[in-house]
C-alpha positions in Angstrom: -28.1 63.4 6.5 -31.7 62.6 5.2 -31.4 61.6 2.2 -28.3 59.5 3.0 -30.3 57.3 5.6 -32.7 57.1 2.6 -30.1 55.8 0.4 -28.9 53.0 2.9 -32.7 52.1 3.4 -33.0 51.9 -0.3 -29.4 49.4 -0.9 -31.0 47.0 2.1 -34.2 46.8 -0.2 -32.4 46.1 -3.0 -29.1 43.9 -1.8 -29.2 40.6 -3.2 -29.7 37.9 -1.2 -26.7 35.7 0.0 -28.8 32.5 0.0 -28.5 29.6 -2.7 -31.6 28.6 -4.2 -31.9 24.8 -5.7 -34.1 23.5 -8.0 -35.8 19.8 -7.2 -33.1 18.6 -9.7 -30.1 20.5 -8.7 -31.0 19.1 -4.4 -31.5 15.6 -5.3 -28.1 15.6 -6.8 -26.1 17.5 -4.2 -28.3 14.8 -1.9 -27.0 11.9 -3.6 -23.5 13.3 -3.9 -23.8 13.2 0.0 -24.7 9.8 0.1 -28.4 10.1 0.7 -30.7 6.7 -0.2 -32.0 7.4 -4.0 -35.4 6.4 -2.8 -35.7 9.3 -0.4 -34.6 12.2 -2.4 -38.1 12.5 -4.2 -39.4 13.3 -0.4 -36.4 15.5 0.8 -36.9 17.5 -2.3 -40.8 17.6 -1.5 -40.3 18.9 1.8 -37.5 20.8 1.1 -39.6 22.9 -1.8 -42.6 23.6 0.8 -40.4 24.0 4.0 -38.2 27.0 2.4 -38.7 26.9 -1.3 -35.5 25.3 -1.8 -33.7 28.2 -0.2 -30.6 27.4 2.1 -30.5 30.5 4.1 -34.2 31.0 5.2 -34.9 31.6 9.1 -38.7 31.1 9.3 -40.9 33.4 11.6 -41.4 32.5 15.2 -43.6 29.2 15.8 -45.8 29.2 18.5 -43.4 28.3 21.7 -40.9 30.8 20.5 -38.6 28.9 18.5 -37.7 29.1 14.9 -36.8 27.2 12.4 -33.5 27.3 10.0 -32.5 26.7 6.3 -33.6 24.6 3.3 -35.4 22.0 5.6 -36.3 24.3 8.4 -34.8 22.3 11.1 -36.8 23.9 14.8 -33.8 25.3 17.4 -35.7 23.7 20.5 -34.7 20.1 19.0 -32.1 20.2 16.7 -29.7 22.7 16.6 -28.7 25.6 19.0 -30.2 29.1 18.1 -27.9 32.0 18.0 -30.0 33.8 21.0 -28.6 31.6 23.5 -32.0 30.0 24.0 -32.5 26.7 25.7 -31.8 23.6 23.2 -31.7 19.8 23.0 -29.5 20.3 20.1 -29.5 16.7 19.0 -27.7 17.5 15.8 -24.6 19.2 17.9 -24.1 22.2 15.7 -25.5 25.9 15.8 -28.6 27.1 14.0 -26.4 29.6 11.9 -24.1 26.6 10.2 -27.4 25.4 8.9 -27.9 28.5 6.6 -24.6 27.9 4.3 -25.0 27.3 0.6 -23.0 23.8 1.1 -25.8 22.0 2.8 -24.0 18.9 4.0 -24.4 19.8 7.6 -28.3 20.2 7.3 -28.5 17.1 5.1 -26.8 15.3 7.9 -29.4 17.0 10.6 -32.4 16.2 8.8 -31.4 12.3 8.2 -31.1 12.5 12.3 -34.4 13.8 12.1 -35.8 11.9 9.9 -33.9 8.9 11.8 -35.8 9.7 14.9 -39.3 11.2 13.7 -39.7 9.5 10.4 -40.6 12.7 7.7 -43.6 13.0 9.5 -41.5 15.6 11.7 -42.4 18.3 9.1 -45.5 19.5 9.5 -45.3 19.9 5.3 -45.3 16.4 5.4 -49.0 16.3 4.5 -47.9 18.2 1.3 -45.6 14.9 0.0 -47.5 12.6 1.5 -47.8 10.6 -2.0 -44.6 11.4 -2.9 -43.2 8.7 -5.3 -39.5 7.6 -5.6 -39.0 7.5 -9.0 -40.9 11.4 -9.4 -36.8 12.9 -9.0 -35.7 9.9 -12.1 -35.6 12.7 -14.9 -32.9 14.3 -12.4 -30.1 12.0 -13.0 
């Protein structure tokens, strides 16, 4: 019984992860497939590489108040979308947390341009990070 526990603690260390991970290139063209402005996807890509490292199915550790924040743009549960716990949200983009963590990233596209809508992209405290973003840095993409 021992050594079987060990064995299942040893496949969880060593399961691949489920998420998809972009490059700058690969997002800015799944963001323009979507219909996202040309001139932001140098600064979603920005923010998307510091928020999660271009990772769709990352849950970030626990802010301060208690909320999280979920997938490739790390969109906070208190504001934007409703956390699986059942926890108070405003949920202003009407969807759960969880939908934001799927490799097709058209629903967290859409809740970040409400975000960005409503804040500006100074919502993401990585902001700071792609301050000087340029438009034509993501050019070479397409």
């Amino acid at each position: 019984m021992k050594y079987a526990l060990v064995l299942v603690a040893i496949a969880f260390c060593v399961a691949p992860a489920f998420g998809k991970t972009f490059t700058r290139c690969s997002l800015a063209q799944e963001m323009s497939r979507l219909g996202v402005p040309r001139d932001e996807l140098a600064m979603y890509t920005c923010l998307a590489e510091h928020e999660s490292g271009f990772r769709t199915d990352v849950v970030g550790p626990p802010n301060p108040n208690g909320t999280n924040d979920y997938g490739i743009f790390q969109i906070n549960d208190y504001y934007w979308c409703a956390p699986p716990n059942g926890h108070f949200s405003y949920n202003q983009c009407h969807d759960t947390c969880d939908s934001l963590l799927t490799d097709d990233i058209e629903r967290i596209v859409r809740c970040a341009e409400l975000v960005k809508k409503m804040q500006g992209f100074t919502a993401w405290s990585t902001y700071h990070f792609c301050s000087g973003t340029r438009a034509d840095e993501i050019d070479h993409c397409f």
